[in-house]
C-alpha positions in Angstrom: 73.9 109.0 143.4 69.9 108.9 143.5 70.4 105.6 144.6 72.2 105.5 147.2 70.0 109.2 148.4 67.0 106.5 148.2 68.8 103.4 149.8 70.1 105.8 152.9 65.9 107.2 153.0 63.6 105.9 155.4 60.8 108.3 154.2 60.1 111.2 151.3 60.2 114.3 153.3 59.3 116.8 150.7 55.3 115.8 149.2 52.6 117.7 148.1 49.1 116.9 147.1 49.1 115.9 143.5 47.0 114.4 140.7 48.4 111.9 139.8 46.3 111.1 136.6 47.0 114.9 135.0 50.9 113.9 136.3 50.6 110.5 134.1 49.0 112.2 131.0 51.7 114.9 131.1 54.4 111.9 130.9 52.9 110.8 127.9 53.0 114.2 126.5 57.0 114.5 127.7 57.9 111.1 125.6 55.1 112.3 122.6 58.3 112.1 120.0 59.4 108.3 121.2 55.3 107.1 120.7 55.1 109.0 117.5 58.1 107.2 116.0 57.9 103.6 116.4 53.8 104.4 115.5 52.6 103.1 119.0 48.9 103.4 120.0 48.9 104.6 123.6 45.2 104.2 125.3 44.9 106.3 128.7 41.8 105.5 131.3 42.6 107.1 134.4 40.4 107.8 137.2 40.8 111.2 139.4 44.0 110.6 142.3 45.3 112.5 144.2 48.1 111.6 146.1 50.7 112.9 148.9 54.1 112.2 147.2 56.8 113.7 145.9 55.9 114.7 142.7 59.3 115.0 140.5 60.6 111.4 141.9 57.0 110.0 140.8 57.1 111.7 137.8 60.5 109.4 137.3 58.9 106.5 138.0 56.5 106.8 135.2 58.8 108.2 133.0 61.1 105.2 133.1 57.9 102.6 133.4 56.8 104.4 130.0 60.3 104.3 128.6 60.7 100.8 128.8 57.3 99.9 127.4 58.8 102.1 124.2 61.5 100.6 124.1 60.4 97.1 124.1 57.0 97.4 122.4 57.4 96.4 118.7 56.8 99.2 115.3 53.1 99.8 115.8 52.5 98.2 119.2 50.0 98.9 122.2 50.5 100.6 125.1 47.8 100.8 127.7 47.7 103.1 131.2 44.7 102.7 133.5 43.8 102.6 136.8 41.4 101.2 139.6 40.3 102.6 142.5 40.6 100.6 145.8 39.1 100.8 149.3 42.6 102.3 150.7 45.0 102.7 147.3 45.0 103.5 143.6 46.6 101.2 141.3 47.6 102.5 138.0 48.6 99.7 135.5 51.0 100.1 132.5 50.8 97.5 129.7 52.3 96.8 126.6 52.2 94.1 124.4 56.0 94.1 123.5 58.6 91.0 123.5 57.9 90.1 127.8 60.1 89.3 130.0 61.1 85.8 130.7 60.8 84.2 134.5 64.7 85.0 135.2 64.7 88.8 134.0 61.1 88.7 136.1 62.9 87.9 139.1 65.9 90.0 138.6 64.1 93.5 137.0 64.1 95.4 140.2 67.8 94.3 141.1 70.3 97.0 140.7 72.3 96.6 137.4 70.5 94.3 136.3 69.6 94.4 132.4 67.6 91.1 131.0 67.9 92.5 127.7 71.4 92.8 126.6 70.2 94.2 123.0 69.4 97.4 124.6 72.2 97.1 127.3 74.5 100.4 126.0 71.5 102.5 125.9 70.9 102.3 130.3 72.7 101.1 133.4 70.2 98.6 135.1 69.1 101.3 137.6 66.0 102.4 136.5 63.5 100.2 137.9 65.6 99.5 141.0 65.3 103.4 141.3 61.5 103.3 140.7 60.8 100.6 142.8 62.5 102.2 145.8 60.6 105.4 145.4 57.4 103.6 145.2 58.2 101.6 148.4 59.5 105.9 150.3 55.7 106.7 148.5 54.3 104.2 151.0 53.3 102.1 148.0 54.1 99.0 145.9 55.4 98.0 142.3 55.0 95.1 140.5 55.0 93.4 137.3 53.3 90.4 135.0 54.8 89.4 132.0 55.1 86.8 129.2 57.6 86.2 126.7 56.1 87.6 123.5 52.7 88.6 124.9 54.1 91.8 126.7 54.5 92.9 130.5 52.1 95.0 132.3 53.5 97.1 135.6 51.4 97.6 138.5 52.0 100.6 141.1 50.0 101.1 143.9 50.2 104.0 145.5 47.6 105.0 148.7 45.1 107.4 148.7 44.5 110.8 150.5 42.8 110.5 153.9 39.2 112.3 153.3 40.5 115.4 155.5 42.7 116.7 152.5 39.4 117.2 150.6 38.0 120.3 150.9 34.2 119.9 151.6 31.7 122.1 149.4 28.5 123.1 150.4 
């Protein structure tokens, strides 16, 4: 049903000004449990952002992004979340160094359905990223991905900045 809400959108209507770095950290926080047992370190460097977005379909963006890196990062792996900041957009990077993804899951992994993995097929329905990607795009940003079989997959979302009139000047 979000789907087809999001395929039918031409714009997120309802936004709100938003750090997006204290959003991120509280995802880790949400899927604590799921880091704790398969022993993954998880390294956060995150700059200040603020964004115009909506903040619980963002917050599903990460959440599934951060879900997937659990799920195919290895006992004891490495997770990594940073970001840059850019002349017009932030771009927040999620890496792990789990099994990859080889080049015909790469250029299926936003496709509805679609699951490259058929090991963890019963536990989603290949809508997650399709879903992410989508709300990305509404957010006036962009998703993509790197990866490597064996060496991991890192997920790039880029998401624009405030203009300088929502920041409050101090004297």
């Amino acid at each position: 049903l979000l789907m087809s809400k999001l395929d039918s959108q031409t714009e997120i209507k309802e936004t709100e000004i938003f750090s997006v770095n204290e959003q991120i950290k509280q995802c880790v926080l949400i899927l604590d449990n799921e880091f704790k047992t398969k022993n993954l370190e998880v390294k956060i460097k995150l700059g200040k952002m603020r964004v115009n977005c909506s903040m619980d379909m963002l917050q599903q963006v990460w959440l599934n992004i951060l879900t997937n890196a659990i799920k195919y990062t290895p006992m004891g792996g490495k997770i990594r979340i940073s970001s840059i900041e850019m002349e017009k957009e932030y771009v927040i990077s999620i890496s792990d160094n789990g099994i990859g993804m080889n080049k015909e899951t790469l250029d299926h992994i936003f496709d509805k359905y679609y699951q490259g993995d058929n090991s963890h097929a019963t536990t989603g329905n290949g809508l997650g990223l399709s879903i992410a990607k989508r709300i990305v795009e509404l957010s006036g940003g962009k998703i993509e991905v790197n990866s490597a079989e064996g060496k991991g997959t890192t997920f790039s979302v880029s998401l624009p900045k405030l203009e300088k009139d929502y920041f409050p000047t101090r004297p």
